[in-house]
N, CA and C atoms as a LAMMPS dump frame, in Angstrom:
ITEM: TIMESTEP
0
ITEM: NUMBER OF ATOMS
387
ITEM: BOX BOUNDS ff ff ff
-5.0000000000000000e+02 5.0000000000000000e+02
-5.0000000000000000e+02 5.0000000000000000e+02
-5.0000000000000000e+02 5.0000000000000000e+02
ITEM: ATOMS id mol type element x y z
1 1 1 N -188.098 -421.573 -350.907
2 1 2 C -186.763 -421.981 -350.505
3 1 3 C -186.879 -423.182 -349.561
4 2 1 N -186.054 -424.263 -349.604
5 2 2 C -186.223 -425.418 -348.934
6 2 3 C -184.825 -425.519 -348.071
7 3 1 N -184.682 -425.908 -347.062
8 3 2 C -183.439 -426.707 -346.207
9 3 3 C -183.43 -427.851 -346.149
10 4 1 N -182.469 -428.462 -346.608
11 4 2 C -182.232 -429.474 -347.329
12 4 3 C -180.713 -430.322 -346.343
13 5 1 N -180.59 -431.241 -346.273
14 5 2 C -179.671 -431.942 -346.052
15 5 3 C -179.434 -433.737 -346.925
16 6 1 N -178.086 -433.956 -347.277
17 6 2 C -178.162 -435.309 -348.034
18 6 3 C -176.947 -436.071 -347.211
19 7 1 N -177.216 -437.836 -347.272
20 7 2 C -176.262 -438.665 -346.967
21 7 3 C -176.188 -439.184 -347.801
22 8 1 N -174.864 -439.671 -348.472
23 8 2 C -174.601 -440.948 -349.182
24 8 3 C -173.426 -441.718 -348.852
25 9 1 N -173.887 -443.236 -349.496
26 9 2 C -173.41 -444.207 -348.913
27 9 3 C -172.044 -444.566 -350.148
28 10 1 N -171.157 -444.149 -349.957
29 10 2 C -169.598 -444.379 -350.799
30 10 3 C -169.255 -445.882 -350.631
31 11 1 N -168.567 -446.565 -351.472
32 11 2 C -167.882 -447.812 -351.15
33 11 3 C -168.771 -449 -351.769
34 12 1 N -169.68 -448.367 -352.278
35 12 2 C -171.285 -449.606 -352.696
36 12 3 C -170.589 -450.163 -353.817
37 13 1 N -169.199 -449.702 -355.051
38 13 2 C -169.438 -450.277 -355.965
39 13 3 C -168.12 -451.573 -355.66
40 14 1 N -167.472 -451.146 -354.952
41 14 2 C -166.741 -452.445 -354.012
42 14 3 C -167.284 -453.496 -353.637
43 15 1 N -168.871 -453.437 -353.079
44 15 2 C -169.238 -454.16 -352.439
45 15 3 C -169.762 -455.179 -353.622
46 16 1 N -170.352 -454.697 -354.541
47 16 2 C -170.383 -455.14 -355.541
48 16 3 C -170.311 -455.757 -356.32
49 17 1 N -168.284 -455.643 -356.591
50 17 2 C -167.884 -456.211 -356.947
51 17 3 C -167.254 -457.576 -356.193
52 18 1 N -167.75 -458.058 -354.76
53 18 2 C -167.368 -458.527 -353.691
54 18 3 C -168.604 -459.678 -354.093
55 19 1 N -169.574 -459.358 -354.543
56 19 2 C -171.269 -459.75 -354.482
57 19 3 C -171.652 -460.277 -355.699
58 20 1 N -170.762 -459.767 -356.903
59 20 2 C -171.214 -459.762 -358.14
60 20 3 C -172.43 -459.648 -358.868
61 21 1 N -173.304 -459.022 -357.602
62 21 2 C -174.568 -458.56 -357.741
63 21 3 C -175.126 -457.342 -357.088
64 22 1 N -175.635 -456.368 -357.801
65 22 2 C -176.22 -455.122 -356.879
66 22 3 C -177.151 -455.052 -356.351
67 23 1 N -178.108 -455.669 -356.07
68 23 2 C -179.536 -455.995 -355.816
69 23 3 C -179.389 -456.527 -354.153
70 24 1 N -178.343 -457.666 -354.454
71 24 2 C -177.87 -457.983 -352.798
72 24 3 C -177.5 -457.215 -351.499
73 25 1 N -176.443 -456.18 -352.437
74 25 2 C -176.039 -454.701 -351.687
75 25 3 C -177.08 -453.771 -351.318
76 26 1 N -177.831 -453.585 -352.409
77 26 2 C -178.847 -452.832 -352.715
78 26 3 C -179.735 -452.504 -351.415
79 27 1 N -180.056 -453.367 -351.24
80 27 2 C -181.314 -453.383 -349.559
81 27 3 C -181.165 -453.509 -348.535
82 28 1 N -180.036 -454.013 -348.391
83 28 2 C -179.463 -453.518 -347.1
84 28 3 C -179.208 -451.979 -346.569
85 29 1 N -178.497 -451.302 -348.108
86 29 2 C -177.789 -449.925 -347.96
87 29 3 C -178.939 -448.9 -347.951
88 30 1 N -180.416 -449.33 -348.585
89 30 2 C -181.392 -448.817 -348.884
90 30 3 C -182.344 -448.38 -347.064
91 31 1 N -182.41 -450.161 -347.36
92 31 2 C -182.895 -450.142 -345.278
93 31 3 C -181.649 -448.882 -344.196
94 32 1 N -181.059 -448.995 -344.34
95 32 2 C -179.496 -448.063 -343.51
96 32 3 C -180.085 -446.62 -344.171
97 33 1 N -179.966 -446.109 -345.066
98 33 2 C -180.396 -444.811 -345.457
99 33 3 C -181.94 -444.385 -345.059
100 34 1 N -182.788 -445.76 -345.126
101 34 2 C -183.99 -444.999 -345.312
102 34 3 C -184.296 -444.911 -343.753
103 35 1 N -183.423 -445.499 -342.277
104 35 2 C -182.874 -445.927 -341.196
105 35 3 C -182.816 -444.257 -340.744
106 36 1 N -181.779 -443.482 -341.558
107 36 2 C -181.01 -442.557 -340.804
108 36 3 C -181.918 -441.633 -341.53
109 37 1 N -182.31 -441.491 -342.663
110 37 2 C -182.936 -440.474 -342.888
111 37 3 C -184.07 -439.88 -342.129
112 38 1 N -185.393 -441.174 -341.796
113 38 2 C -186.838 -440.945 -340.977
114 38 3 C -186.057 -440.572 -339.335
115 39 1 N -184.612 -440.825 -339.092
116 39 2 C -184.121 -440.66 -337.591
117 39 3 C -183.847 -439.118 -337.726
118 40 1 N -183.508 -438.831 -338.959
119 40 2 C -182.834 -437.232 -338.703
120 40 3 C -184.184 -436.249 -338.678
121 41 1 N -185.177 -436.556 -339.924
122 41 2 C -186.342 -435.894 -339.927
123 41 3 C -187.082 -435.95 -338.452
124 42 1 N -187.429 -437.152 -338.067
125 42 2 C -187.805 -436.912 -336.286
126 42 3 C -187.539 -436.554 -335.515
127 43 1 N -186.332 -436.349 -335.275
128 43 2 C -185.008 -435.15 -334.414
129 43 3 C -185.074 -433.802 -335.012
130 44 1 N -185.359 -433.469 -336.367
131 44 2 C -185.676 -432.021 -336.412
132 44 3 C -186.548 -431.452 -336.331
133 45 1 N -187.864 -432.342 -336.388
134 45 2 C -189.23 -432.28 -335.733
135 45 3 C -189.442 -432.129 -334.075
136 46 1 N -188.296 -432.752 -333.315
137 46 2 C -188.384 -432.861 -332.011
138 46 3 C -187.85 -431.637 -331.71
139 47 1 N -186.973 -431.236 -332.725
140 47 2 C -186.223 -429.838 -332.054
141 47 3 C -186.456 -428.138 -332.73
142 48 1 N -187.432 -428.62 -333.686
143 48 2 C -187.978 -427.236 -334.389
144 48 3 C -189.026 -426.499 -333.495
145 49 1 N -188.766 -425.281 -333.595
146 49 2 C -190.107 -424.313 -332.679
147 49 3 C -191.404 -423.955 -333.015
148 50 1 N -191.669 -423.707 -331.837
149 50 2 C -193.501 -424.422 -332.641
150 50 3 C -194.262 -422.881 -332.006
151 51 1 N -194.61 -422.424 -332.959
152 51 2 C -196.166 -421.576 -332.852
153 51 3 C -196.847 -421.656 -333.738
154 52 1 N -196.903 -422.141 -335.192
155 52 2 C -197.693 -422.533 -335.647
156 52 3 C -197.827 -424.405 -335.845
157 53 1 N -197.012 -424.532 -335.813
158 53 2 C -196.391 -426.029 -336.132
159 53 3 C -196.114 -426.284 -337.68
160 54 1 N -196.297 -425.246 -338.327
161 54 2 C -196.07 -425.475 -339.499
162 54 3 C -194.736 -426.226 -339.85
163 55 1 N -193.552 -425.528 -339.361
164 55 2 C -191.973 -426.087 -339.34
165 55 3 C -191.929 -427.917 -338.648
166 56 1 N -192.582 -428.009 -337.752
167 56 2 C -192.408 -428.911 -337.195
168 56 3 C -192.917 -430.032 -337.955
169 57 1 N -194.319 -430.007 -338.502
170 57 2 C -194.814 -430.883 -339.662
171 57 3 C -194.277 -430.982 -340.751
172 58 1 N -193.72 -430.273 -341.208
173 58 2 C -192.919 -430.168 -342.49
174 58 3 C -191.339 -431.142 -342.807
175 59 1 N -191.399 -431.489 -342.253
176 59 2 C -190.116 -432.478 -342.223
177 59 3 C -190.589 -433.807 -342.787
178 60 1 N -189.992 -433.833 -343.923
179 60 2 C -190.061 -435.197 -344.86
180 60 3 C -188.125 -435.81 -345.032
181 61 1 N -188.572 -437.198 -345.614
182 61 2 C -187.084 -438.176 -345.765
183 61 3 C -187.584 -438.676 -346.898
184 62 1 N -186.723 -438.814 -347.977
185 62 2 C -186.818 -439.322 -349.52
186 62 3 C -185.252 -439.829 -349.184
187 63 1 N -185.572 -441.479 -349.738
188 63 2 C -184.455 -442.288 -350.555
189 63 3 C -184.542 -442.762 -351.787
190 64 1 N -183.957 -442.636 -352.554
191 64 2 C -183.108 -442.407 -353.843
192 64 3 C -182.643 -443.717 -354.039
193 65 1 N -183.123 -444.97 -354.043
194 65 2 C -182.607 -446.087 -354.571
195 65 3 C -182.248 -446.444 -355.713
196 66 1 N -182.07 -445.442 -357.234
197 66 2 C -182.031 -446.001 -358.434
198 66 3 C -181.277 -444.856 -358.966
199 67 1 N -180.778 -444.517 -358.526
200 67 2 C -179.325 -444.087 -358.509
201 67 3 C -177.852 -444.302 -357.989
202 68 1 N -177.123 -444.03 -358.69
203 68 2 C -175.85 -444.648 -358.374
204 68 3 C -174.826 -443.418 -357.304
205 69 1 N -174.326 -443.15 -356.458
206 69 2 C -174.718 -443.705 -355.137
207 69 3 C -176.379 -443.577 -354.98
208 70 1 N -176.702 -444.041 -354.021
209 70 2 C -178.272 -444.256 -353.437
210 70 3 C -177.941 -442.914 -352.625
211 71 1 N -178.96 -442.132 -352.553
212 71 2 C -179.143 -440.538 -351.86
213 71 3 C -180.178 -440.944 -350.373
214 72 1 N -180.241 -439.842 -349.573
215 72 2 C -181.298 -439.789 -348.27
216 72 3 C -181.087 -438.675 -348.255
217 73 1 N -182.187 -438.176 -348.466
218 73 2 C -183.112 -436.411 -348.19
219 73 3 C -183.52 -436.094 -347.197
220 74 1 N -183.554 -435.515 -346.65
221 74 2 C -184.045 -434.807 -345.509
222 74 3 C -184.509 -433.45 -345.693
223 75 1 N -185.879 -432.714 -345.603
224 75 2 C -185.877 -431.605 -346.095
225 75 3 C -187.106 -430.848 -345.354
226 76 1 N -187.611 -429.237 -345.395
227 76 2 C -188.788 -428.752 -344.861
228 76 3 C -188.57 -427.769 -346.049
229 77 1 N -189.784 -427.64 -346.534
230 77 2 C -190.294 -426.646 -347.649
231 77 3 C -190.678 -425.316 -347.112
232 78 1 N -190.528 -425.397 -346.26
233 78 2 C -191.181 -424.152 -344.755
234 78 3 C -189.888 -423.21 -345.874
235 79 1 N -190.461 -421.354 -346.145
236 79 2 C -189.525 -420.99 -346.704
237 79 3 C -188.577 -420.121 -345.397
238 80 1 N -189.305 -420.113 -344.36
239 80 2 C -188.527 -419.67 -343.091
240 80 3 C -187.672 -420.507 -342.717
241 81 1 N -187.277 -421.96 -343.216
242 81 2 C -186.668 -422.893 -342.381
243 81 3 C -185.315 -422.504 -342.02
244 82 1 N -184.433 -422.374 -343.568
245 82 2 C -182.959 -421.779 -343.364
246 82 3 C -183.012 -420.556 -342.63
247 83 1 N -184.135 -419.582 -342.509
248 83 2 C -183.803 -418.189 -341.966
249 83 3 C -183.329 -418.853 -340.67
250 84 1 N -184.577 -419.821 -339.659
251 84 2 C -184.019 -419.714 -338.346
252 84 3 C -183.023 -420.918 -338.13
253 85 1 N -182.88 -421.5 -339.417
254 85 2 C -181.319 -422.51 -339.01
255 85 3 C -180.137 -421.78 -339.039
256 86 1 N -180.428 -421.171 -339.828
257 86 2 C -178.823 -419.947 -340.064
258 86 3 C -178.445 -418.79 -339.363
259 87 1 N -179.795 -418.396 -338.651
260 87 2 C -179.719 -417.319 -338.27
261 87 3 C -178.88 -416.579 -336.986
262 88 1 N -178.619 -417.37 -336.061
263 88 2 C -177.714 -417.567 -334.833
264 88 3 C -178.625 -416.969 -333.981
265 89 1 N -180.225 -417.174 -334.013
266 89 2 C -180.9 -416.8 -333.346
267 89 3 C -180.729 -417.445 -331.886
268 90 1 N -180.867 -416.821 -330.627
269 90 2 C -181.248 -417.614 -329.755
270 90 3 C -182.032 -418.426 -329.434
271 91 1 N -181.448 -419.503 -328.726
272 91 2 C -182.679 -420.353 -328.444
273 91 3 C -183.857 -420.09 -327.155
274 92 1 N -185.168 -420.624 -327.791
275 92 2 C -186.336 -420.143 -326.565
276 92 3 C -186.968 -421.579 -326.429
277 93 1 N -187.693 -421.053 -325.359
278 93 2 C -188.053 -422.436 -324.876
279 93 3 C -189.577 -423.384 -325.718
280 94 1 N -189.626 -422.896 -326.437
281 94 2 C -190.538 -423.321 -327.653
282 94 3 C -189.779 -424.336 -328.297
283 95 1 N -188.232 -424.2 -328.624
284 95 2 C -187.769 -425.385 -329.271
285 95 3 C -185.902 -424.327 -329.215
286 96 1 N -185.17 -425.583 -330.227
287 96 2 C -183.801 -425.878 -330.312
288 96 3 C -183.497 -424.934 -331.447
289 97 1 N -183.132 -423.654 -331.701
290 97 2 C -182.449 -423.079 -332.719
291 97 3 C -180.52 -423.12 -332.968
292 98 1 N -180.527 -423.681 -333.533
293 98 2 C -180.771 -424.849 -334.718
294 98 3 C -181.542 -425.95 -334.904
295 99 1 N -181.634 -426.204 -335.378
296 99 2 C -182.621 -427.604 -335.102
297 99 3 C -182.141 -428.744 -335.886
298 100 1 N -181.8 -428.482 -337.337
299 100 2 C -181.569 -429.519 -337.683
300 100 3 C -180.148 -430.199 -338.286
301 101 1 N -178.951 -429.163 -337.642
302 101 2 C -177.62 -429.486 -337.404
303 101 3 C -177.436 -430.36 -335.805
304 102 1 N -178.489 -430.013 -335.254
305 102 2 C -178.328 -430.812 -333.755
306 102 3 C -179.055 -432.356 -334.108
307 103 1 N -180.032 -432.132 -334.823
308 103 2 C -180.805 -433.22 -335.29
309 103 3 C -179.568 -434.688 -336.284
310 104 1 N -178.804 -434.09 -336.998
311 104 2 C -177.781 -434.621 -337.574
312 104 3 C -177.064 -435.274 -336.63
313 105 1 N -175.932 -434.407 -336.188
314 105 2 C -175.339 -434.63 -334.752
315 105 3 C -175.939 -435.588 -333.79
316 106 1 N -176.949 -435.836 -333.237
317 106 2 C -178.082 -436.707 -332.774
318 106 3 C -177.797 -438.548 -332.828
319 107 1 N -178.137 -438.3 -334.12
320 107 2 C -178.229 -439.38 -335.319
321 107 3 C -176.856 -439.733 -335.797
322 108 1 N -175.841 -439.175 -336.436
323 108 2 C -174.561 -439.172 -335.885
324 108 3 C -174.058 -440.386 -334.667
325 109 1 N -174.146 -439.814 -333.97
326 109 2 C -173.887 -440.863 -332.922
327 109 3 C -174.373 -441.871 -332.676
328 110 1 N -175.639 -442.133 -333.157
329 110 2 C -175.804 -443.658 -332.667
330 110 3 C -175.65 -444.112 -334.241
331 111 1 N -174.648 -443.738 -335.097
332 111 2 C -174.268 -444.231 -336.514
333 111 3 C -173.314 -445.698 -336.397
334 112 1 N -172.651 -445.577 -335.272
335 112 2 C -172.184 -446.738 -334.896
336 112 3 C -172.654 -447.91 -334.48
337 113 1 N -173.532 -447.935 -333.883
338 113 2 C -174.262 -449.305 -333.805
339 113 3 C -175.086 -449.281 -335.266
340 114 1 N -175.652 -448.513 -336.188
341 114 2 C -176.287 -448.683 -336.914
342 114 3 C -175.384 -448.957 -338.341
343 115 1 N -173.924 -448.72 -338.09
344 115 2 C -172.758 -449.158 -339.122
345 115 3 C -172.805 -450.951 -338.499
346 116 1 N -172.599 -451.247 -337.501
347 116 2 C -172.693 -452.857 -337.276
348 116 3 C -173.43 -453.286 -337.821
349 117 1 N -175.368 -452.748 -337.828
350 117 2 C -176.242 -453.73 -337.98
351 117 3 C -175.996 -453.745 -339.716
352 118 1 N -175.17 -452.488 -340.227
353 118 2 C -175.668 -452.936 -341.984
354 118 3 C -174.916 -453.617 -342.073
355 119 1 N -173.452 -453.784 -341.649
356 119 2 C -172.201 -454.659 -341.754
357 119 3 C -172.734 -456.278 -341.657
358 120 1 N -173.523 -456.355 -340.568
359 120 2 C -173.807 -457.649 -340.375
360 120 3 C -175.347 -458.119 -341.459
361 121 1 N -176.067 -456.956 -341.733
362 121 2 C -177.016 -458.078 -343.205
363 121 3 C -176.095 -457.999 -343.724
364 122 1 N -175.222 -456.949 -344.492
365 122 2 C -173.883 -457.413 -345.92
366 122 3 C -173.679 -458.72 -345.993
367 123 1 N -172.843 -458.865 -344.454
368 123 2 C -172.496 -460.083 -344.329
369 123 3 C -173.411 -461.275 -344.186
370 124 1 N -174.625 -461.533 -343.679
371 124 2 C -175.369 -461.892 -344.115
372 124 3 C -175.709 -462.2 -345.609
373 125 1 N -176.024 -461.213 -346.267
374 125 2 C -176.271 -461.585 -347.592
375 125 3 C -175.03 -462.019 -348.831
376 126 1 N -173.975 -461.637 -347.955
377 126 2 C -172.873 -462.505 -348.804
378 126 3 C -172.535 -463.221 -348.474
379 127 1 N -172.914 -464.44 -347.272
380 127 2 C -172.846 -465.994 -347.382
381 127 3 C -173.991 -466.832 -347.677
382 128 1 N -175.086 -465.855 -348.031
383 128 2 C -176.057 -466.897 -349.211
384 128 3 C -175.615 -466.823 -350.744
385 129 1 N -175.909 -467.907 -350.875
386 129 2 C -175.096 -468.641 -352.189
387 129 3 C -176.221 -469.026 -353.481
């Protein structure tokens, strides 16, 4: 059993059509996903509990560029992971139960400066000609 979380980026085929090319859109939205994804996996690494460290190592980020929307994975193969995300266990001082709804949340917030910087390559790459 895996815990799993996904982002996608809506509005790409607008941009698109703004660009008349997808390739332009493409790497910017790619860099931004593959951005928030390695940010969320390191925040649930920072906040998973550790006695073996197994949970804590286990945190991988996969982007999905060749698909239409473009995907960001976030995931631990650990089959305990959902037990202690779901579980309403208390937290101990080993780590953050939940871990990787706080890890989201986290990342979340600094989504705003990181919505400027893609806004500004877009824009960038749609006044080269």
């Amino acid at each position: 059993m895996t815990i799993r979380i996904k982002a996608k980026i809506t509005g790409d085929k607008e941009l698109e059509k703004k660009f008349n090319d997808r390739s332009r859109v493409k790497e910017p939205i790619a860099k931004y996903l593959d951005f928030f994804s390695r940010s969320v996996a390191n925040e649930a690494k920072e906040n998973s509990p550790v006695d073996t460290g197994f949970l804590q190592g286990s945190w991988a980020a996969e982007v999905q560029t060749n698909r239409n929307p473009m995907t960001a994975t976030v995931s631990s193969a650990i089959f305990y992971a959902p037990i202690l995300e779901f579980s309403g266990y208390t937290p101990r001082a080993s780590g953050v139960i939940p871990f990787l709804r706080p890890a989201v949340d986290t990342v979340l917030t600094k989504l705003n400066n990181m919505n400027k910087s893609l806004g500004k390559e877009i824009e960038k790459e749609y006044k080269k000609k």
